[in-house]
N, CA, C and O atoms as a GROMACS GRO file, in nm:
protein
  576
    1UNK      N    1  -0.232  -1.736  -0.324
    1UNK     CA    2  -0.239  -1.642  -0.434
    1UNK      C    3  -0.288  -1.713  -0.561
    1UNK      O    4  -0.370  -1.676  -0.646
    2UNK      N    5  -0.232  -1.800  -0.553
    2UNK     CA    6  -0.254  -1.908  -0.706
    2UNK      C    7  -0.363  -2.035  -0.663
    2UNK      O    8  -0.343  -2.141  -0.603
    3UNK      N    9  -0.488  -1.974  -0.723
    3UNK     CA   10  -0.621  -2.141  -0.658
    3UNK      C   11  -0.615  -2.241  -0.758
    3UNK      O   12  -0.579  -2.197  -0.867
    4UNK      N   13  -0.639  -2.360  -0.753
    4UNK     CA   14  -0.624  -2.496  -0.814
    4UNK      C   15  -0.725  -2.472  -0.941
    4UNK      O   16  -0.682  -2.515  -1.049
    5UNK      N   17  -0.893  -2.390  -0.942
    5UNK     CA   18  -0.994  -2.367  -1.048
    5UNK      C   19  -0.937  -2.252  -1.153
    5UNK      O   20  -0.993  -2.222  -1.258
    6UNK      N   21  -0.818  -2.195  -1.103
    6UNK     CA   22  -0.785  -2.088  -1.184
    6UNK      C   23  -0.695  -2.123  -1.331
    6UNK      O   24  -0.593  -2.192  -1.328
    7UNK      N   25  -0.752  -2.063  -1.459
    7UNK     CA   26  -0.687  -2.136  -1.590
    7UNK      C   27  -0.576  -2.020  -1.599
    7UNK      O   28  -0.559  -1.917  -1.534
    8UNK      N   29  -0.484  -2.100  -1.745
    8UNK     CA   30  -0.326  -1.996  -1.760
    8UNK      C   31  -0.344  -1.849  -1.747
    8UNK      O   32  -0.266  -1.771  -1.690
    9UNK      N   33  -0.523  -1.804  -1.843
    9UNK     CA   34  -0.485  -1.689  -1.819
    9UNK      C   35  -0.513  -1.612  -1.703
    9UNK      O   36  -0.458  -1.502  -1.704
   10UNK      N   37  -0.602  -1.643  -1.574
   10UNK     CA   38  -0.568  -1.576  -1.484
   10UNK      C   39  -0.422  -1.569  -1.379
   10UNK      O   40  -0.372  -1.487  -1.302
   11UNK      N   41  -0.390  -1.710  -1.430
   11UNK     CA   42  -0.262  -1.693  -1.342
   11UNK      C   43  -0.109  -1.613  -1.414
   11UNK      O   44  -0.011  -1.559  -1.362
   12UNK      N   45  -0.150  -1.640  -1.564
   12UNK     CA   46  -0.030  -1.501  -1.618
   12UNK      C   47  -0.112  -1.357  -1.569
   12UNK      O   48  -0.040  -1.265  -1.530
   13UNK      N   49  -0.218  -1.343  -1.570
   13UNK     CA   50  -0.250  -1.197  -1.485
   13UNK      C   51  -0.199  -1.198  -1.387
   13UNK      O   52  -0.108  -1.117  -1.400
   14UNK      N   53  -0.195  -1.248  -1.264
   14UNK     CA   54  -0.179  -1.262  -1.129
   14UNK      C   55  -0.033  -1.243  -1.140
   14UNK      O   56   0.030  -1.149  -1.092
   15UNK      N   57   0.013  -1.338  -1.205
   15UNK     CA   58   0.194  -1.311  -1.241
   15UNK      C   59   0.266  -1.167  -1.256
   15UNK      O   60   0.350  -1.101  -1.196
   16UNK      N   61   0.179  -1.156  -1.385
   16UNK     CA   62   0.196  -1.027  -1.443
   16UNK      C   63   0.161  -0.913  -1.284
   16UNK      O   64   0.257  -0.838  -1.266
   17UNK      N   65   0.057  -0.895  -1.187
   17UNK     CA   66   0.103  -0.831  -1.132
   17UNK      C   67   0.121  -0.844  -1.007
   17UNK      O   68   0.074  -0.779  -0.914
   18UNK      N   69   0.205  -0.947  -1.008
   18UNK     CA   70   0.319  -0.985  -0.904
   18UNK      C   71   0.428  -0.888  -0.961
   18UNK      O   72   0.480  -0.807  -0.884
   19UNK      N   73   0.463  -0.892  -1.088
   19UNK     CA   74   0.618  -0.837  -1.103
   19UNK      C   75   0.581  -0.664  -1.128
   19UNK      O   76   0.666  -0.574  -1.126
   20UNK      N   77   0.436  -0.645  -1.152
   20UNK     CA   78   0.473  -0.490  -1.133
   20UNK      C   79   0.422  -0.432  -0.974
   20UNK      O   80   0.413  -0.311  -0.957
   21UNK      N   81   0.398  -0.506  -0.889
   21UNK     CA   82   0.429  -0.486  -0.762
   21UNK      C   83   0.536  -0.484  -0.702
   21UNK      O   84   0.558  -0.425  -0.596
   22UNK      N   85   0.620  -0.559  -0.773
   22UNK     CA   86   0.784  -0.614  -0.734
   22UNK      C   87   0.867  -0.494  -0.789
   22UNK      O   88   0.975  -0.454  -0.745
   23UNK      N   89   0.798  -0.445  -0.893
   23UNK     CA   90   0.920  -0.319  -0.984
   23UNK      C   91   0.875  -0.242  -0.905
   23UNK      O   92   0.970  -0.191  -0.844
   24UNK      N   93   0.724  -0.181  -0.851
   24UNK     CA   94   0.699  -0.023  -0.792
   24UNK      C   95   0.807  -0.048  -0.671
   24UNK      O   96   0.913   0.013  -0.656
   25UNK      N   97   0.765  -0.128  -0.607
   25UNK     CA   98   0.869  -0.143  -0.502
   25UNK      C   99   1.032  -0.113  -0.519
   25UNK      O  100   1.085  -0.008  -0.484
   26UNK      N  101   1.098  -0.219  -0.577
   26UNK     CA  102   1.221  -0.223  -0.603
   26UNK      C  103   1.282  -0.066  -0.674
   26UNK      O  104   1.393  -0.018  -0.653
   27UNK      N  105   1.178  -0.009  -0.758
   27UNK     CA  106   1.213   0.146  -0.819
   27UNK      C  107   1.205   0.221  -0.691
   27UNK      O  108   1.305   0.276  -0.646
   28UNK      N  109   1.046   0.228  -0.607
   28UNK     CA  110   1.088   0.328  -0.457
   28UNK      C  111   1.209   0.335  -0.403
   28UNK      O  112   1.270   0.437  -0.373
   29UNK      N  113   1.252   0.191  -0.388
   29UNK     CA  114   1.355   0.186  -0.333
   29UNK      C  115   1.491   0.183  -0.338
   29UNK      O  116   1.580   0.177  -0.253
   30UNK      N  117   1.487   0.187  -0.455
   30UNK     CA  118   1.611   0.259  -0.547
   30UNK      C  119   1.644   0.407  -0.505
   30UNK      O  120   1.743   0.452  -0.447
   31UNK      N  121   1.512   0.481  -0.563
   31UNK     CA  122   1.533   0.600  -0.524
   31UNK      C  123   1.542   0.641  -0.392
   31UNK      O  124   1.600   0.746  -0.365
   32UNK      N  125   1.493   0.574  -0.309
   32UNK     CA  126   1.486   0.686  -0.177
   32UNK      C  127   1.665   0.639  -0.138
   32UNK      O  128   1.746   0.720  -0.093
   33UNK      N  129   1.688   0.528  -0.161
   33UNK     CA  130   1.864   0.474  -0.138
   33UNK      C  131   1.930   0.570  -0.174
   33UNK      O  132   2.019   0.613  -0.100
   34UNK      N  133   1.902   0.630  -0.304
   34UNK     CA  134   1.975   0.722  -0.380
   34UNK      C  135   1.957   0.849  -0.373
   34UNK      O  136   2.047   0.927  -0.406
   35UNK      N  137   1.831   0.893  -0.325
   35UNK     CA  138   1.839   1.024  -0.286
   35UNK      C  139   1.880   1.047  -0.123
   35UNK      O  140   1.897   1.162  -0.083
   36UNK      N  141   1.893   0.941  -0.041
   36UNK     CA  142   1.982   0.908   0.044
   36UNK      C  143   2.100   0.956   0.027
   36UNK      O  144   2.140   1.072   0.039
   37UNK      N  145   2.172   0.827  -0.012
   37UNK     CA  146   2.313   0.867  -0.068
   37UNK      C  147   2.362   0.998  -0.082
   37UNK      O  148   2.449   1.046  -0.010
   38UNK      N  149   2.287   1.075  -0.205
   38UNK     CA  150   2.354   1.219  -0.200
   38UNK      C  151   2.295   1.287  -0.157
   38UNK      O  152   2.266   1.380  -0.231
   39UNK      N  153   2.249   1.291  -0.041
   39UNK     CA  154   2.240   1.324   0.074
   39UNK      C  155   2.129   1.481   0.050
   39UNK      O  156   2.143   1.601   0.076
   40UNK      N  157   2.004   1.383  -0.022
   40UNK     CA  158   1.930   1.508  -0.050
   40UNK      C  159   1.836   1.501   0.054
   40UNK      O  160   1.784   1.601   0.102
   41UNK      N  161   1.805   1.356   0.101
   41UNK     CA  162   1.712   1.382   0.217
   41UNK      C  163   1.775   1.279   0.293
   41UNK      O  164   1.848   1.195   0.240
   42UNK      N  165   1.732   1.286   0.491
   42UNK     CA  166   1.763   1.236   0.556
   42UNK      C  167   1.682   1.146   0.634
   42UNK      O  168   1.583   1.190   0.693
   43UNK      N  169   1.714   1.030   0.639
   43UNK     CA  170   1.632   0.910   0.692
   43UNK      C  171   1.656   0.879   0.824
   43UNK      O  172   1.673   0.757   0.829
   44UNK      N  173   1.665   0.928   0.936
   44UNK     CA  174   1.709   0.937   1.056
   44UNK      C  175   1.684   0.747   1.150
   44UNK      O  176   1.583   0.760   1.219
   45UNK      N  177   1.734   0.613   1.165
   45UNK     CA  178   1.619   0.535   1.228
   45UNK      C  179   1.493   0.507   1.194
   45UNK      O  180   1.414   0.430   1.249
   46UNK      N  181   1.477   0.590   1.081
   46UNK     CA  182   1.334   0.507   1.027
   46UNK      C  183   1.328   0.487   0.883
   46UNK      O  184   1.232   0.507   0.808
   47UNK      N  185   1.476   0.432   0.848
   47UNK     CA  186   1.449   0.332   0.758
   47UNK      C  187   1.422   0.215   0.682
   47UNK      O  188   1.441   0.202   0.561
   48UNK      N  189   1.382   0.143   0.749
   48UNK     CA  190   1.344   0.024   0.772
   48UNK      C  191   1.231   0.063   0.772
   48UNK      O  192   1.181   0.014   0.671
   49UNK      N  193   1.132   0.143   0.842
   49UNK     CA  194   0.989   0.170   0.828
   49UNK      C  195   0.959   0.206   0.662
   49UNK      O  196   0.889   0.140   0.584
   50UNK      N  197   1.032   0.327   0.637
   50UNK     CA  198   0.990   0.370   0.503
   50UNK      C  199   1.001   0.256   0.381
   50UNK      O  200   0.938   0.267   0.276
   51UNK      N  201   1.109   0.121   0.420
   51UNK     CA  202   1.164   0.058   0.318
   51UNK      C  203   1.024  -0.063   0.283
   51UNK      O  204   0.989  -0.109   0.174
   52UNK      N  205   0.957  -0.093   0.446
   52UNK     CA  206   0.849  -0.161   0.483
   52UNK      C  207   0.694  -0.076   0.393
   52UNK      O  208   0.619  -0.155   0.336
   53UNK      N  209   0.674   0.004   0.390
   53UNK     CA  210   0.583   0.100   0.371
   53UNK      C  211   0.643   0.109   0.199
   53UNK      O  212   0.547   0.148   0.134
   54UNK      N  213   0.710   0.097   0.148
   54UNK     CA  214   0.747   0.088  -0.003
   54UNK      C  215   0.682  -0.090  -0.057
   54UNK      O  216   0.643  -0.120  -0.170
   55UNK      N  217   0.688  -0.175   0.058
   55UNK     CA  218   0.688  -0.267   0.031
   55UNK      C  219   0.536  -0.315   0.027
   55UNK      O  220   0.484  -0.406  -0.037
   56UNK      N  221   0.477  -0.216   0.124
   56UNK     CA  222   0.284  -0.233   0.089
   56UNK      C  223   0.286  -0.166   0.010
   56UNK      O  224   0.201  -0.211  -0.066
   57UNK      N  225   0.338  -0.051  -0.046
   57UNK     CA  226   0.281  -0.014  -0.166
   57UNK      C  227   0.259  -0.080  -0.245
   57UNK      O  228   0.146  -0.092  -0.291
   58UNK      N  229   0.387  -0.160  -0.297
   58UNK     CA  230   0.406  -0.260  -0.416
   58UNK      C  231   0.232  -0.299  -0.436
   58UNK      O  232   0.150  -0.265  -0.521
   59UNK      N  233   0.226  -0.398  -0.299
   59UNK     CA  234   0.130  -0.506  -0.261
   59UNK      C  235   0.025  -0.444  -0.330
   59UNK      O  236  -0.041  -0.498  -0.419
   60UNK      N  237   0.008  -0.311  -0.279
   60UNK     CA  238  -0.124  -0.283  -0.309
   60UNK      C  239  -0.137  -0.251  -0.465
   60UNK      O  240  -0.233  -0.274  -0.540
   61UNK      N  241  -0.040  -0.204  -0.488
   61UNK     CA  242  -0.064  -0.192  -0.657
   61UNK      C  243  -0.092  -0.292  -0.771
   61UNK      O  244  -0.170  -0.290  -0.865
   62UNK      N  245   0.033  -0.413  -0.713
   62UNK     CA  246  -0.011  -0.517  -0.771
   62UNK      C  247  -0.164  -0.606  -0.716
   62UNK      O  248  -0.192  -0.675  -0.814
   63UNK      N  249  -0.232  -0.623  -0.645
   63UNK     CA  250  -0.374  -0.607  -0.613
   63UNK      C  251  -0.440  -0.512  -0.658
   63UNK      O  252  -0.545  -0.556  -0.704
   64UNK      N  253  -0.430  -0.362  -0.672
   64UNK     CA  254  -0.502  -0.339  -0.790
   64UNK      C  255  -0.527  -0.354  -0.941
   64UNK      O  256  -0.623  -0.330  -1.014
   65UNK      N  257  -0.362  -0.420  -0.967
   65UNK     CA  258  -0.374  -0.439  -1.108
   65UNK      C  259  -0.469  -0.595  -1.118
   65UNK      O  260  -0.529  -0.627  -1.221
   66UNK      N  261  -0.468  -0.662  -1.019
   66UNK     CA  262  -0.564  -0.758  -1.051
   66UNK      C  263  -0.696  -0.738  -1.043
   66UNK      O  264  -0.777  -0.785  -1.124
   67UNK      N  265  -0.721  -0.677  -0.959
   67UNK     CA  266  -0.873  -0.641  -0.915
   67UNK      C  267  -0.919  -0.557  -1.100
   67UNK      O  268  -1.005  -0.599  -1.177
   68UNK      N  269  -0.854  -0.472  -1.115
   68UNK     CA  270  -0.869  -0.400  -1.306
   68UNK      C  271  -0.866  -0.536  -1.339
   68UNK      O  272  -0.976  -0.556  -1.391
   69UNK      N  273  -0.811  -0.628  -1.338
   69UNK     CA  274  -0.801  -0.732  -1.458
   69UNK      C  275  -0.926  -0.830  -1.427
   69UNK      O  276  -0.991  -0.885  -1.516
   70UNK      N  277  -0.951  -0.845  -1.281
   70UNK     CA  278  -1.076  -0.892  -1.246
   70UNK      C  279  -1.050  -1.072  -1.267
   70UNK      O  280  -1.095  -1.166  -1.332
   71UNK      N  281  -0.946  -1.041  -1.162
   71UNK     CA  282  -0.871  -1.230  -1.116
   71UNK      C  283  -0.888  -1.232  -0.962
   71UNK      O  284  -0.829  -1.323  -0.903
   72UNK      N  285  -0.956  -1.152  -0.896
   72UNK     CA  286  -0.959  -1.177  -0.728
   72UNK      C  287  -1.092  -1.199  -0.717
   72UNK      O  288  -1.171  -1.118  -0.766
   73UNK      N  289  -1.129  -1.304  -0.656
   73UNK     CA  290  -1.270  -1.324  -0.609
   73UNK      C  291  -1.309  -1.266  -0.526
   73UNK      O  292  -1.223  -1.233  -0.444
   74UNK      N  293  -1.466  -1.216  -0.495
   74UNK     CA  294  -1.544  -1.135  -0.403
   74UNK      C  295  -1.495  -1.154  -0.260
   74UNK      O  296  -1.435  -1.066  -0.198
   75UNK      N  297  -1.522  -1.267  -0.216
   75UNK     CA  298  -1.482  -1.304  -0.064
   75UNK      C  299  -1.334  -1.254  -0.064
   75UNK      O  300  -1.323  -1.154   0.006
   76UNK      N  301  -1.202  -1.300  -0.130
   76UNK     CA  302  -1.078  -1.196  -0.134
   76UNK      C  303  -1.127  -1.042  -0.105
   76UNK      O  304  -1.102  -0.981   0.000
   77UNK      N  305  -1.206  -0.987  -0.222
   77UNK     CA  306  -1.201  -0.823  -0.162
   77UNK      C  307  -1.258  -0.796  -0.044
   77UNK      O  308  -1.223  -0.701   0.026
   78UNK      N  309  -1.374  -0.898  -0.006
   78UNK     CA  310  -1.439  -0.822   0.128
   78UNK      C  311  -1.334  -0.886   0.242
   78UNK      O  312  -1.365  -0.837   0.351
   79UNK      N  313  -1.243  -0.961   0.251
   79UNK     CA  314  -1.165  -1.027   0.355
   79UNK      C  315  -1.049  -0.908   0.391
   79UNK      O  316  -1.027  -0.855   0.500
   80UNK      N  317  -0.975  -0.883   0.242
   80UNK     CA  318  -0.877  -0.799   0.233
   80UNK      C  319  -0.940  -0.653   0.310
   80UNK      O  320  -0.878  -0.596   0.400
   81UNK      N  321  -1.097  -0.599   0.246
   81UNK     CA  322  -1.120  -0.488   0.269
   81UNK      C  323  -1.130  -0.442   0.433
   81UNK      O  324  -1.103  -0.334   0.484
   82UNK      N  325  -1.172  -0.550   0.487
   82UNK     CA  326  -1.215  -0.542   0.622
   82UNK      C  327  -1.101  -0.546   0.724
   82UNK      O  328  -1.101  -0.476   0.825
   83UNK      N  329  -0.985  -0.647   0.686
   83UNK     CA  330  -0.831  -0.631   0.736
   83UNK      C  331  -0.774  -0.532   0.725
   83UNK      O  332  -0.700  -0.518   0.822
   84UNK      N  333  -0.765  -0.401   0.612
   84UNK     CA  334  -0.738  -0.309   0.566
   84UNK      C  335  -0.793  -0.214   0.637
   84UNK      O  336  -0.728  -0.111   0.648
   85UNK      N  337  -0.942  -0.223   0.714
   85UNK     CA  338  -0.996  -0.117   0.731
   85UNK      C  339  -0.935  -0.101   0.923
   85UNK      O  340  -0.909   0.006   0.978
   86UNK      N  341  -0.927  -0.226   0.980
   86UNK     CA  342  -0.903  -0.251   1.089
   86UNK      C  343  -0.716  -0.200   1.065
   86UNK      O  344  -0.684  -0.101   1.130
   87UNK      N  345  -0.629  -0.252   0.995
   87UNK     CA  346  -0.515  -0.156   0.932
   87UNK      C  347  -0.484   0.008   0.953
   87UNK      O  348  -0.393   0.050   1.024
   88UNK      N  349  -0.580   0.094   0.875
   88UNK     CA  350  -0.657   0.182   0.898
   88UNK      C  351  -0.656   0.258   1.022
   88UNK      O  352  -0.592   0.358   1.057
   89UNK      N  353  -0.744   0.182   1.081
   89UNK     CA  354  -0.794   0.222   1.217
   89UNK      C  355  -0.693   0.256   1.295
   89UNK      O  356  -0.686   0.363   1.356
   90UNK      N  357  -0.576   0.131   1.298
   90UNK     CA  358  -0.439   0.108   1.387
   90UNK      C  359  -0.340   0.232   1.386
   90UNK      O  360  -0.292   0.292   1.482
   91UNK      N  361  -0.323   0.252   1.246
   91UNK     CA  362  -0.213   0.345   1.177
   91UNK      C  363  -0.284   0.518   1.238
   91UNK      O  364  -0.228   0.621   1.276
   92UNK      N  365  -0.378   0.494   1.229
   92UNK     CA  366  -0.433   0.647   1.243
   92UNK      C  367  -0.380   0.622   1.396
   92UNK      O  368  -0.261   0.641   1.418
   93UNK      N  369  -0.494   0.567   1.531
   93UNK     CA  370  -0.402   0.541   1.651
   93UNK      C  371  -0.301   0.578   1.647
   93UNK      O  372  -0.279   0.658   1.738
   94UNK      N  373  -0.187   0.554   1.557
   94UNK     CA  374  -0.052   0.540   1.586
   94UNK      C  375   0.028   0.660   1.551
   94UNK      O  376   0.147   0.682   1.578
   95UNK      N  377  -0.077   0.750   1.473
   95UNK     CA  378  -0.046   0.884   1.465
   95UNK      C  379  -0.088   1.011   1.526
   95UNK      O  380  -0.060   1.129   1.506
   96UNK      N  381  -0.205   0.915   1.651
   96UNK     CA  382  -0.227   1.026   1.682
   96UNK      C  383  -0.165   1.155   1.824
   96UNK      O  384  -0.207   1.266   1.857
   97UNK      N  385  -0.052   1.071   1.874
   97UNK     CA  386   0.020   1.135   1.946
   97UNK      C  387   0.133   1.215   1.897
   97UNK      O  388   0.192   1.284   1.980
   98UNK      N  389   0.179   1.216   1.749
   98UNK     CA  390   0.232   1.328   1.732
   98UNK      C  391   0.145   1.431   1.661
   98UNK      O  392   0.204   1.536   1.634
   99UNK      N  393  -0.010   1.421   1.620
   99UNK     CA  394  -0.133   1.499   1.632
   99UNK      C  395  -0.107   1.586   1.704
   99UNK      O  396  -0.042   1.682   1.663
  100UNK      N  397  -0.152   1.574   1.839
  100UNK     CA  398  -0.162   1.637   1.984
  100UNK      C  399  -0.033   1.675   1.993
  100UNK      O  400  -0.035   1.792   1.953
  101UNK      N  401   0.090   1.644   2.025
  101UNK     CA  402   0.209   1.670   2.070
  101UNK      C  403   0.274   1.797   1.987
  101UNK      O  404   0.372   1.870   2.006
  102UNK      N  405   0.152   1.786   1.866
  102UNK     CA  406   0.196   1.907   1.737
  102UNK      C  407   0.358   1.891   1.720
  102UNK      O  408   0.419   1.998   1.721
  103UNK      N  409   0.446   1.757   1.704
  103UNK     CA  410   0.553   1.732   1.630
  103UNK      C  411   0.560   1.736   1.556
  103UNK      O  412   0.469   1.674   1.500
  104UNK      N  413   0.658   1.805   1.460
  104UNK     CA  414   0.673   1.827   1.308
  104UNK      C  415   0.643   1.748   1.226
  104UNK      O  416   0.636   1.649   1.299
  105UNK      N  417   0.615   1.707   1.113
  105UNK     CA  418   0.586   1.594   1.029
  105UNK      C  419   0.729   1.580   0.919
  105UNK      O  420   0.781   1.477   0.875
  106UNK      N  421   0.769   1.739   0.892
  106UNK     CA  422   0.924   1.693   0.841
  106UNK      C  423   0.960   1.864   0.863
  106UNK      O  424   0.909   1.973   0.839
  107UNK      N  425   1.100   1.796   0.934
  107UNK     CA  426   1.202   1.903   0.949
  107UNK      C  427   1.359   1.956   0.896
  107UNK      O  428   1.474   1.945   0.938
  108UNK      N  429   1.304   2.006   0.801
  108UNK     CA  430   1.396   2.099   0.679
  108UNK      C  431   1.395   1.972   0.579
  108UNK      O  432   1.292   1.928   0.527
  109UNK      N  433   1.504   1.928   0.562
  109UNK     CA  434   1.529   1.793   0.481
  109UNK      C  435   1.528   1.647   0.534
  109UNK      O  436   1.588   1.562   0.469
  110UNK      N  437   1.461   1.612   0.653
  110UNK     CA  438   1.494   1.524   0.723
  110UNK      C  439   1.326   1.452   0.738
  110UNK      O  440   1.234   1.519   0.785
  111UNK      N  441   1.313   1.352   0.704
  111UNK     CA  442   1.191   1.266   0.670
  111UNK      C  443   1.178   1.234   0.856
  111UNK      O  444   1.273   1.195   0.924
  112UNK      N  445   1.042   1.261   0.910
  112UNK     CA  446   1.058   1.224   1.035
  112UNK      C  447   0.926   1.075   1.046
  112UNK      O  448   0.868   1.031   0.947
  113UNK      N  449   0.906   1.019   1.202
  113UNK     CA  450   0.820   0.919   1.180
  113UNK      C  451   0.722   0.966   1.183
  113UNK      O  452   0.632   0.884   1.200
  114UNK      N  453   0.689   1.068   1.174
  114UNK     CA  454   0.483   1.094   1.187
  114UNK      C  455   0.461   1.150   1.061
  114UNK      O  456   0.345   1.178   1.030
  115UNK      N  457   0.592   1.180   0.949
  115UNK     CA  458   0.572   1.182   0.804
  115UNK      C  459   0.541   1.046   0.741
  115UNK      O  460   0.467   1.017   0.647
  116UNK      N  461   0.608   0.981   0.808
  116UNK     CA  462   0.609   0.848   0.755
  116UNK      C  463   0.464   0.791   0.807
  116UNK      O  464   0.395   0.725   0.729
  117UNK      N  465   0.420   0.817   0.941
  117UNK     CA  466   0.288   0.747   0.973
  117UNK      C  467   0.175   0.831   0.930
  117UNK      O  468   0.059   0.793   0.946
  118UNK      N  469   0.204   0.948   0.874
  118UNK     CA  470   0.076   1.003   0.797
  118UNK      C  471   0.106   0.942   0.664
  118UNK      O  472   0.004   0.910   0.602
  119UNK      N  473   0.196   0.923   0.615
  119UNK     CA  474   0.224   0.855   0.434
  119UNK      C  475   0.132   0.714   0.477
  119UNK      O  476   0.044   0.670   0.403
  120UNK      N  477   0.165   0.659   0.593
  120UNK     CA  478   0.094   0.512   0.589
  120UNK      C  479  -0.068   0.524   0.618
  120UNK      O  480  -0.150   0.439   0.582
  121UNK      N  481  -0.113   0.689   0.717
  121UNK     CA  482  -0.242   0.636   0.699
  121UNK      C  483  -0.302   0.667   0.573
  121UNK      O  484  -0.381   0.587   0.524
  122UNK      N  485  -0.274   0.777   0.515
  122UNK     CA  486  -0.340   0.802   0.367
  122UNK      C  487  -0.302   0.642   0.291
  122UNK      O  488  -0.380   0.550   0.267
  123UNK      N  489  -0.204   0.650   0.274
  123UNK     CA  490  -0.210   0.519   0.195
  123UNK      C  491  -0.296   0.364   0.231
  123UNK      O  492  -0.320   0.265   0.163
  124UNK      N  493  -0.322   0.398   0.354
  124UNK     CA  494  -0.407   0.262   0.376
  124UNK      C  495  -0.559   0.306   0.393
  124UNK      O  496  -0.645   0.218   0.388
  125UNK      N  497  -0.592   0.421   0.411
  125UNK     CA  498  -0.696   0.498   0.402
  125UNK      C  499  -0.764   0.471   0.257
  125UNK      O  500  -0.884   0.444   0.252
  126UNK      N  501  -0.674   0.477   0.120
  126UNK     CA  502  -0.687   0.531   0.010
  126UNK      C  503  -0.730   0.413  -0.031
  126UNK      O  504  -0.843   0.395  -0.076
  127UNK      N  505  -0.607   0.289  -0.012
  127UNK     CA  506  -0.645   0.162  -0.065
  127UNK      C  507  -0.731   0.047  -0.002
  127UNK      O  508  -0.733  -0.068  -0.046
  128UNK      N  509  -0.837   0.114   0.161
  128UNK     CA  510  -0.957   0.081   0.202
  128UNK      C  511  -1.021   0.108   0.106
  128UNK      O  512  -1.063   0.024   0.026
  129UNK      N  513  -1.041   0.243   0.099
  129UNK     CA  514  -1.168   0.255   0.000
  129UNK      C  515  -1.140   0.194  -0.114
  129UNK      O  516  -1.217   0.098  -0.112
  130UNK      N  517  -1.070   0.188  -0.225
  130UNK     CA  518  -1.088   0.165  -0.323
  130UNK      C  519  -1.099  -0.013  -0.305
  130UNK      O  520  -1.164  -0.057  -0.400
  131UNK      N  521  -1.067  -0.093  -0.235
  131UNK     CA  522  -1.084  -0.238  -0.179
  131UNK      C  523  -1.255  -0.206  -0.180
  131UNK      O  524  -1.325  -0.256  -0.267
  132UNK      N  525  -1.312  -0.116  -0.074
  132UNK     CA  526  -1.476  -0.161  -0.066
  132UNK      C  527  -1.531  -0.094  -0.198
  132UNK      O  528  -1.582  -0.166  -0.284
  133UNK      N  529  -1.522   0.054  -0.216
  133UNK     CA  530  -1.596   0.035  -0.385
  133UNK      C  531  -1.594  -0.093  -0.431
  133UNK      O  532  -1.683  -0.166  -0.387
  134UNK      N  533  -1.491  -0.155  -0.531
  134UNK     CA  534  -1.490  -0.249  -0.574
  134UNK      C  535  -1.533  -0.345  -0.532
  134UNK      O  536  -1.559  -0.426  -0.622
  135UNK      N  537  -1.562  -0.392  -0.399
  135UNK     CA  538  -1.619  -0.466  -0.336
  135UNK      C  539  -1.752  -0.471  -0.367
  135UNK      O  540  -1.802  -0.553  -0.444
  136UNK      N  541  -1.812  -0.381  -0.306
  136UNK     CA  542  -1.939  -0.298  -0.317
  136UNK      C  543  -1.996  -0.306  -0.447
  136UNK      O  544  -2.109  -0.354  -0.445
  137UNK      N  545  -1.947  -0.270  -0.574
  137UNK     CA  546  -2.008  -0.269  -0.733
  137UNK      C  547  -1.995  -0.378  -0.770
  137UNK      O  548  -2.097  -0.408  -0.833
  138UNK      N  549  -1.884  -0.511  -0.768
  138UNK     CA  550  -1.881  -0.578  -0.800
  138UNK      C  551  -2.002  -0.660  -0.709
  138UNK      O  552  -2.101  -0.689  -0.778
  139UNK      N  553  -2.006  -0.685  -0.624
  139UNK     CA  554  -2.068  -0.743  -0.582
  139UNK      C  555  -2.284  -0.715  -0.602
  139UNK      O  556  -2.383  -0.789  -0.604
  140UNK      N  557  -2.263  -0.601  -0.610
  140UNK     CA  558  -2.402  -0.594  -0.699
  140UNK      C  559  -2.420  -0.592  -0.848
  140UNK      O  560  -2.518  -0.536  -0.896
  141UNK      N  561  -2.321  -0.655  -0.928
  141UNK     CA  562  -2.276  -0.677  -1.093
  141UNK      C  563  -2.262  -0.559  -1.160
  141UNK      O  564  -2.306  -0.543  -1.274
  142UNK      N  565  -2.180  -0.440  -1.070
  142UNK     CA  566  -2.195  -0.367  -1.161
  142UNK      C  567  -2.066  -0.317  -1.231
  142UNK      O  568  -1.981  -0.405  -1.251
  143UNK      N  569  -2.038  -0.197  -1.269
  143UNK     CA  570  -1.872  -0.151  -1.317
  143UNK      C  571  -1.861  -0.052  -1.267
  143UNK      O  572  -1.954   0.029  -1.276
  144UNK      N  573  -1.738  -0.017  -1.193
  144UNK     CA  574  -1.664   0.010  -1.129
  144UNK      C  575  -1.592   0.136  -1.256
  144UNK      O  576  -1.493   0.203  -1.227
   0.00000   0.00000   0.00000
């Protein structure tokens, strides 16, 4: 995360969003604990997935706040973008038997796993693309 050519101020950027990757996270997960708790919604066995899936969010946010601040080098976005896209690919796979099976995605108040594996493909769907734009403009000098 931290390269040896990089001066203070990219690495207080990088810092800086380390810890607001660390808060989106730690706030998700506050709340879903707590709307747990009083028992407004139900997490049946797949919490640990949802708690995991709070935890790429973070990631990805704090990677976008660097990519805006413009502290990740090119080869980073096209490495990340292409892992992401193969990511992607997996998660959809992995949703697509409750597709076909036409299983609920959520039933009454109760968060099920193909809610949760459609939350993960949009979300890795969302933060492909925005990985190759940026990829893509930056890499022909332009703005994004």
């Amino acid at each position: 995360m931290f390269e040896k050519k990089m001066d203070e101020q990219q690495r207080l950027i990088r810092g800086q969003g380390i810890f607001i990757g660390l808060g989106v996270f730690s706030g998700l997960l506050i709340v879903k604990d707590a709307l747990v708790d009083f028992q407004v919604i139900r997490i049946p066995k797949i919490g640990t997935i949802v708690d995991v899936l709070f935890l790429v969010l973070g990631i990805f946010i704090a990677t976008g706040f660097m990519i805006q601040k413009r502290v990740l080098s090119l080869d980073y976005l096209g490495r990340t973008g292409k892992i992401l896209g193969a990511l992607t690919l997996v998660s959809v796979l992995q949703l697509l038997p409750t597709i076909i099976s036409q299983r609920p995605l959520i039933d009454s108040n109760q968060v099920t796993l193909g809610m949760v594996q459609l939350s993960q493909v949009v979300l890795f769907t969302a933060f492909t693309i925005f990985l190759w734009a940026h990829w893509i403009f930056l890499s022909k000098g332009k703005e994004l």
